[in-house]
C-alpha positions as CSV (number, residue, x, y, z in Angstrom):
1,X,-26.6,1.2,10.6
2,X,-27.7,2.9,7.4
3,X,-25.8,4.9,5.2
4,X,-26.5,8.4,3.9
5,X,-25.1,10.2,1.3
6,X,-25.9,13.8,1.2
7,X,-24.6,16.9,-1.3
8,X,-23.9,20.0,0.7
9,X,-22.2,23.3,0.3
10,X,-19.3,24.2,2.8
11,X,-17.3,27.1,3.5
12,X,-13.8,26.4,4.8
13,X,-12.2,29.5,7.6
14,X,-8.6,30.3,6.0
15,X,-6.2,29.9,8.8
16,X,-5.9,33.5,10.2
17,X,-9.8,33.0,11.3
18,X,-8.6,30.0,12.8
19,X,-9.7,27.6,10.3
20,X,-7.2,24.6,9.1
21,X,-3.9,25.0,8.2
22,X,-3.7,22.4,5.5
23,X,-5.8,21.1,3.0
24,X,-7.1,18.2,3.1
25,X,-7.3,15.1,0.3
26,X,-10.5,14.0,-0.9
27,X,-12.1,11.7,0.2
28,X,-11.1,12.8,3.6
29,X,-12.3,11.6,6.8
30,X,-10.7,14.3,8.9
31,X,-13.8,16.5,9.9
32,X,-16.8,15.9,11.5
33,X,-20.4,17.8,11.0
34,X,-21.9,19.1,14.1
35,X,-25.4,19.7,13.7
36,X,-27.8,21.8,16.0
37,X,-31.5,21.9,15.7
38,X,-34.7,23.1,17.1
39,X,-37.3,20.7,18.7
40,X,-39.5,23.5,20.6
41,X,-37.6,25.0,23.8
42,X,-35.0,22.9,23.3
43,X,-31.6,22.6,21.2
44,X,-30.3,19.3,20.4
45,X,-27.1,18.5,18.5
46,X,-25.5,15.7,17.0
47,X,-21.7,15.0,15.7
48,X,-21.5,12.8,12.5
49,X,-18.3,11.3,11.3
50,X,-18.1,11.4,7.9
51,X,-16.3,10.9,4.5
52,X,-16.0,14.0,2.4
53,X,-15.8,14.0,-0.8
54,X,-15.1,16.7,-4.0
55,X,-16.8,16.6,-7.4
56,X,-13.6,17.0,-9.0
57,X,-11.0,15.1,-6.8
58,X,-9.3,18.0,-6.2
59,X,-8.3,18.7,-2.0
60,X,-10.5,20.8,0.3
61,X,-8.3,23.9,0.6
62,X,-8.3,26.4,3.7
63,X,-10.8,29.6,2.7
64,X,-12.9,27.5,0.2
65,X,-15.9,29.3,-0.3
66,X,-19.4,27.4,-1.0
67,X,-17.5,24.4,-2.7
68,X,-19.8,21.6,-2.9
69,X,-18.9,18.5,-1.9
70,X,-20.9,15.0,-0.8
71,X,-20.7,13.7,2.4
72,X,-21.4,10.1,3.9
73,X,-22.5,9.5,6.8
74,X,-23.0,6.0,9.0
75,X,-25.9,7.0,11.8
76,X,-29.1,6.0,12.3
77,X,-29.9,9.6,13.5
78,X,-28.7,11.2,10.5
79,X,-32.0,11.4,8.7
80,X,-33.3,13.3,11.4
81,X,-30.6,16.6,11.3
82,X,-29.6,16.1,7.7
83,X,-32.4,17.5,6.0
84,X,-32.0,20.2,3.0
85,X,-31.5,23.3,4.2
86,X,-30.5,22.7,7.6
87,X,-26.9,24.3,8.7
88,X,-24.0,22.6,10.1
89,X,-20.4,23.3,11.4
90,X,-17.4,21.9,10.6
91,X,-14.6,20.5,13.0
92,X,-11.5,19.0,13.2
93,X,-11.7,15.1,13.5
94,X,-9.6,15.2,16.6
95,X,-12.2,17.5,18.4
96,X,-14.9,15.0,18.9
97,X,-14.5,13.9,22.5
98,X,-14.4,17.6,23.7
99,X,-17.5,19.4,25.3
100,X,-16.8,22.3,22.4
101,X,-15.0,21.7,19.3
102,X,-13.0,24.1,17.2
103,X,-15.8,25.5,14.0
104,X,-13.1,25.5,11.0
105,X,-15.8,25.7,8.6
106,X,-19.8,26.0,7.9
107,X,-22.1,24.3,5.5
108,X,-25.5,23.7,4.1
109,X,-27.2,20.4,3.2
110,X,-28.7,21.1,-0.3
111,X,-29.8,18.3,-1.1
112,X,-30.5,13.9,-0.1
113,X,-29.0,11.0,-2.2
114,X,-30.5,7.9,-1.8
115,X,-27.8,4.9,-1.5
């Protein structure tokens, strides 16, 4: 599989909007992207593990607004939904077997880096 490394913008919920209730170290490999896109009538969606990580070191923090961050990801498919500009949710790590995970944050792909 193929690696891709992409810089994005996320917004973390604080915990009273049922966002985490801890930070998290960087890198951290404790949320997922969930990605949702248009292909005519039809919605498809992807989950993509990932390693997060901040430009300064410093932990992702619970009500983070637009902190940008680079994530990499290991999926053939992520070339496809992680474009710039495309819009992703945020969830828990543990939520990726279940039907509907739990959004704890948003974000925005800004921009590719080639690996």
């Amino acid at each position: 599989m193929r690696r891709y490394k992409v810089r994005t913008l996320i917004t973390l919920l604080r915990p009273e909007e049922g966002g985490l209730k801890h930070e998290l170290l960087s890198p951290t490999h404790s949320l997922v992207v969930h990605v949702r896109r248009r292909e005519g009538t039809k919605i498809r969606s992807h989950l993509f593990e990932t390693a997060i990580t901040t430009d300064d070191d410093e932990p992702l923090v619970p009500g983070d607004k637009d902190r940008l961050v680079t994530i990499l990801v290991t999926d053939d498919q992520a070339s496809e939904y992680l474009q710039p500009g495309q819009q992703f949710d945020l969830w828990p790590e543990h939520d990726v077997g279940a039907a509907f995970g739990k959004n704890v944050g948003t974000g925005i792909v800004s921009q590719r880096v080639f690996v």
